[in-house]
C-alpha positions as semicolon CSV with decimal commas, in nm:
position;residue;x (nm);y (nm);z (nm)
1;X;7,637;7,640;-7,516
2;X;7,814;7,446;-7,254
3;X;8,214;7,446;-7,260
4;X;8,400;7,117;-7,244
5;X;8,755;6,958;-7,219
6;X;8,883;6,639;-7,310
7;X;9,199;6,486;-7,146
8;X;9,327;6,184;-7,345
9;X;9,557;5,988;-7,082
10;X;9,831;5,803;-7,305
11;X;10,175;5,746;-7,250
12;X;10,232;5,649;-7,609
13;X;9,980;5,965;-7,730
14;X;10,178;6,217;-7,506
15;X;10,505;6,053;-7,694
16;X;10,367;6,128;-8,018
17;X;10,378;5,734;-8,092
18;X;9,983;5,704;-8,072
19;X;9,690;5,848;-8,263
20;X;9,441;6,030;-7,997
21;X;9,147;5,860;-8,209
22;X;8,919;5,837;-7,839
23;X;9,005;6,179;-7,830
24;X;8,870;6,273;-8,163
25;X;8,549;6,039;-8,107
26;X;8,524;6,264;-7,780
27;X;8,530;6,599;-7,959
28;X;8,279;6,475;-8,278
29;X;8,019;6,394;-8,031
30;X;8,060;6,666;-7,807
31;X;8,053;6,940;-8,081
32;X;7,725;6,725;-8,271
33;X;7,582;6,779;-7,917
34;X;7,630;7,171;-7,945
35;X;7,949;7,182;-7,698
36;X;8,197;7,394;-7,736
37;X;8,584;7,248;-7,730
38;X;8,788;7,519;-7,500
39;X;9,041;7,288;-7,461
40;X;9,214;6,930;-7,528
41;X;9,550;6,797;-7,422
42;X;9,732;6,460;-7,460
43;X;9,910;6,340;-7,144
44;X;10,152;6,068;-6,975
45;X;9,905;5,821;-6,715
46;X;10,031;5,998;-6,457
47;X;9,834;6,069;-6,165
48;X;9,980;6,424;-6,059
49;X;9,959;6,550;-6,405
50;X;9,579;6,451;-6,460
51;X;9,508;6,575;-6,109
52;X;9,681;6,930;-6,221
53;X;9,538;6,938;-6,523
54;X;9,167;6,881;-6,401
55;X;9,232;7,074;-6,124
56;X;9,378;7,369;-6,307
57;X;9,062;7,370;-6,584
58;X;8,834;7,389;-6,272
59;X;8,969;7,631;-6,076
60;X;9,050;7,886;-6,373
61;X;8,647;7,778;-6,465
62;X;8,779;7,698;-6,856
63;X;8,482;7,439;-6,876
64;X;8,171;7,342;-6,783
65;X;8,218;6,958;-6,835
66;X;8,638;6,768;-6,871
67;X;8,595;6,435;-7,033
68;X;8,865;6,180;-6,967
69;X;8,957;5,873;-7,184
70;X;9,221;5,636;-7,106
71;X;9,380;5,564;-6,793
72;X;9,029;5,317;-6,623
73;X;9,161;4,947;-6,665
74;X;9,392;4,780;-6,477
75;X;9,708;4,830;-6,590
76;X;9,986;4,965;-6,331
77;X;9,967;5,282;-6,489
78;X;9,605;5,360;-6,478
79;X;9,533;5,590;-6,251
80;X;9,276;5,818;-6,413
81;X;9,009;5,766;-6,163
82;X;9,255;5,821;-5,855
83;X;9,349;6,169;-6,047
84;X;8,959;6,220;-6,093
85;X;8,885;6,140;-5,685
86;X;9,179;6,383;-5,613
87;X;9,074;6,660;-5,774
88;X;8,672;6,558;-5,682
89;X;8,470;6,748;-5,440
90;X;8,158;6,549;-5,476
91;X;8,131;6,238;-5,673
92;X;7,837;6,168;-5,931
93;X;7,814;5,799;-5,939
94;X;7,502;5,761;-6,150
95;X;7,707;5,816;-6,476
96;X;7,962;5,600;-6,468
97;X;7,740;5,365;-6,300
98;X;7,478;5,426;-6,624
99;X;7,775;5,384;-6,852
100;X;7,879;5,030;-6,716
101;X;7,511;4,910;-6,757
102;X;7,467;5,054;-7,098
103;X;7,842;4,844;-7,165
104;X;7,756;4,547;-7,012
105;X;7,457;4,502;-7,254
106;X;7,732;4,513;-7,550
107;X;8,052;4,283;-7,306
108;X;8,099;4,171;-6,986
109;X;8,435;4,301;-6,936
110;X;8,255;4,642;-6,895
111;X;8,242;4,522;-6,525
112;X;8,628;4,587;-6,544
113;X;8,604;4,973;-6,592
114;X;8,709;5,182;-6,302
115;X;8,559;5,518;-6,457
116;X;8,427;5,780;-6,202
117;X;8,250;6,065;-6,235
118;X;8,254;6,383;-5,994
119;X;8,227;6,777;-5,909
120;X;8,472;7,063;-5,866
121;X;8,330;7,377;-5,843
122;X;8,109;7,412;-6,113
123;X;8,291;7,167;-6,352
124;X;8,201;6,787;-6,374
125;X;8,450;6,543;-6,459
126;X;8,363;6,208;-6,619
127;X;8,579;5,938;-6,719
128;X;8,567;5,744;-7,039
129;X;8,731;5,454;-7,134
130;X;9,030;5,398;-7,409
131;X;8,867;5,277;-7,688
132;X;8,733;5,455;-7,980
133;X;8,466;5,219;-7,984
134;X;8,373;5,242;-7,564
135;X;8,376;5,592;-7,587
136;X;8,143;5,638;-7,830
137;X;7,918;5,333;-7,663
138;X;7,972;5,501;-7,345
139;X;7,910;5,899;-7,440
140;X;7,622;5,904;-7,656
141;X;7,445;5,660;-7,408
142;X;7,464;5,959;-7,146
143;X;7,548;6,284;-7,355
144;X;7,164;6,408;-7,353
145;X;7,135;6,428;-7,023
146;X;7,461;6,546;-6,940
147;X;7,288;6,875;-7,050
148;X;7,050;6,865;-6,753
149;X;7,285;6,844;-6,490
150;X;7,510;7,126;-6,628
151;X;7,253;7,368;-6,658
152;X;7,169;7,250;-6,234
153;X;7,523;7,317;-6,168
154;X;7,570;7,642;-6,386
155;X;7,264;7,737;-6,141
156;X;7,025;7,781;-6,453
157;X;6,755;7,455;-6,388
158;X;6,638;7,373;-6,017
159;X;6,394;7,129;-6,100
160;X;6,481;6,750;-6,174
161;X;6,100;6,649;-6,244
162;X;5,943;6,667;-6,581
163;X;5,646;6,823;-6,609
């Protein structure tokens, strides 16, 4: 069972003036998938404090996997990704890059999404975006092989070819 995290970044849902529903969409897929919610935290769209946080569930090894949601548009206080590429020690560019095609099959303005996806220590981070509805669009299109490339990095699969 692999351990995960979800971040919701919110101004309004660290104020207590938003539901974390993208939150909750994160946590109903993750635990259908067999994952196992260590931890899950509501905070401001502030860069430092994502960076912290992400950095802090890494270094402590609390999870195997920290999904983000919130925070990849264009508003002046986005700044998930930035947080992400802070804390980052390798990037994984295939999943976000998966996650925009599988969106822009569904709306163009998937092209908008600055979502990354990358490595610290033997965590990987991936960004979702805001809405309940892009979330789910955007997990379940990667969440089986998401299991792949955590048991590589946990150190328990080598091989990347199917037999």
């Amino acid at each position: 069972m692999f351990q995960a995290a979800i971040i919701t970044a919110s101004d309004k849902g660290a104020q207590g003036q938003r539901e974390d529903v993208s939150g909750q969409v994160i946590r109903e897929i993750l635990e259908a998938n067999g994952y196992e919610i260590v931890h899950q935290v509501i905070l401001p769209d502030d860069r430092t404090l994502l960076a912290d946080e992400m950095r802090a569930i890494c270094d402590k090894g609390k999870a195997d996997l920290i999904l983000t949601t919130g925070g990849t548009g264009f508003s002046p206080r986005d700044w998930t990704p930035e947080a992400t590429l802070d804390v980052a020690e390798r990037l994984v560019p295939g999943i976000p890059e998966a996650m925009r095609y599988a969106s822009l099959q569904i709306t163009k303005r998937a092209m908008l999404s600055r979502a990354v996806a990358g490595i610290r220590k033997q965590t990987l981070i991936i960004n979702l975006p805001g809405s309940p509805k892009a979330v789910r669009e955007n997990l379940e299109y990667v969440i089986t092989e998401l299991a792949h490339g955590l048991e590589i990095l946990r150190g328990e699969a080598g091989e990347c070819a199917r037999k």
